[in-house]
C-alpha positions, 0 to 999 in steps of 0.5 A: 463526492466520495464517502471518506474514512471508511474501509471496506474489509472484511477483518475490522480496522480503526478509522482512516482519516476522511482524505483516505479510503481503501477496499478489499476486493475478491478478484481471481488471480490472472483476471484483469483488475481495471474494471474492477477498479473502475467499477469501484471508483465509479461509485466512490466518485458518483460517476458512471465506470466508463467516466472515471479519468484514469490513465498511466503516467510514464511510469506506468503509475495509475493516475486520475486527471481531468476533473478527478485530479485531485484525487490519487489512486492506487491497487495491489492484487495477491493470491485472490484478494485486490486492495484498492486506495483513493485519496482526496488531497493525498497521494495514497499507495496500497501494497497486498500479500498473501501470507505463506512460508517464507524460508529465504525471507531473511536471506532476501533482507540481507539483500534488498532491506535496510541492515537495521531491518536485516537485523531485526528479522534475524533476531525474530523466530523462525515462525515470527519471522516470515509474518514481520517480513511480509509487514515490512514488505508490504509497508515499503512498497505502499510508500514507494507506490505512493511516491510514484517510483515504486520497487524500482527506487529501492527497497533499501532507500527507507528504513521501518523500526517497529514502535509500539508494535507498528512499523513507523518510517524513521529514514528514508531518501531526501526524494522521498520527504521526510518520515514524519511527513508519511502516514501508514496504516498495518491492515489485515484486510482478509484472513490469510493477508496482510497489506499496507497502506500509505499516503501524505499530502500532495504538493 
């Protein structure tokens, strides 16, 4: 069985819940990210790389099966950096971005992100701004990645509201549950990235 509730990053993180585990990975861009994956999952779950049961669903979601069933898996790579997320019980998603300017990043909320959203850019500086919309980026596509959809579901289908300086789901669709079923977790998982991770009971 896998040693739960524990991260490894490189900037300090408070303690996951011991269904959830998660890892910073150096991982050059443009390199293939499953045998590191693999090579990880291997050691989480006590089993040889080659032996770890993973697989795309038809959405070409990672899954693991057989015997690691009742485990769920989940990776985002950006820039240099991949982050990778194993659940016991649970169903996890992990979404990593590097942060750099993002001049357009309001004109892309307007688009794609809720209005509530939208409008809580907008009332941020131009120097705030792009670090919140890179938070807010990051925690959609870890809920969406855990519900199995990911991007293609909509961004604007969930709505965040920053509350005590964390974003906490308040809306989302009825496909998704509700909110206060989702737990996420903001991380700084290497200096210069930001990511998000996910996750609820499975059913």
């Amino acid at each position: 069985m896998p040693t739960h509730g524990q991260t490894d990053l490189m900037v300090p993180t408070p303690a996951l819940p011991a269904a959830v585990r998660c890892a910073w990975q150096a991982h050059p861009r443009g390199t293939p990210a499953e045998p590191v994956i693999r090579h990880w999952l291997g050691a989480q779950l006590q089993c040889a790389p080659d032996a770890v049961a993973l697989v795309r669903d038809v959405l070409g979601r990672p899954r693991l099966c057989a015997a690691q069933s009742g485990f769920d898996v989940n990776w985002s790579h950006s820039g240099d950096g991949l982050m990778v997320a194993l659940g016991d019980g649970v169903s996890v998603g992990v979404d990593l971005e590097r942060l750099r300017p993002r001049p357009r990043a309001l004109d892309i909320a307007r688009r794609f992100l809720a209005s509530s959203e939208a409008d809580w850019l907008a009332s941020l500086s131009d120097e705030a701004r792009g670090p919140a919309f890179i938070r807010l980026w990051c925690a959609k596509e870890a809920v969406l990645k855990a519900h199995g959809r990911g991007l293609a579901f909509g961004l604007d289908k969930l709505t965040f509201r920053e509350v005590d300086s964390h974003l906490q789901l308040v809306d989302c669709d009825r496909a998704l549950g509700v909110p206060g079923s989702w737990s996420l977790r903001e991380l700084e998982p290497h200096p210069g990235y930001r990511a998000a991770l996910a996750w609820r009971a499975r059913p």
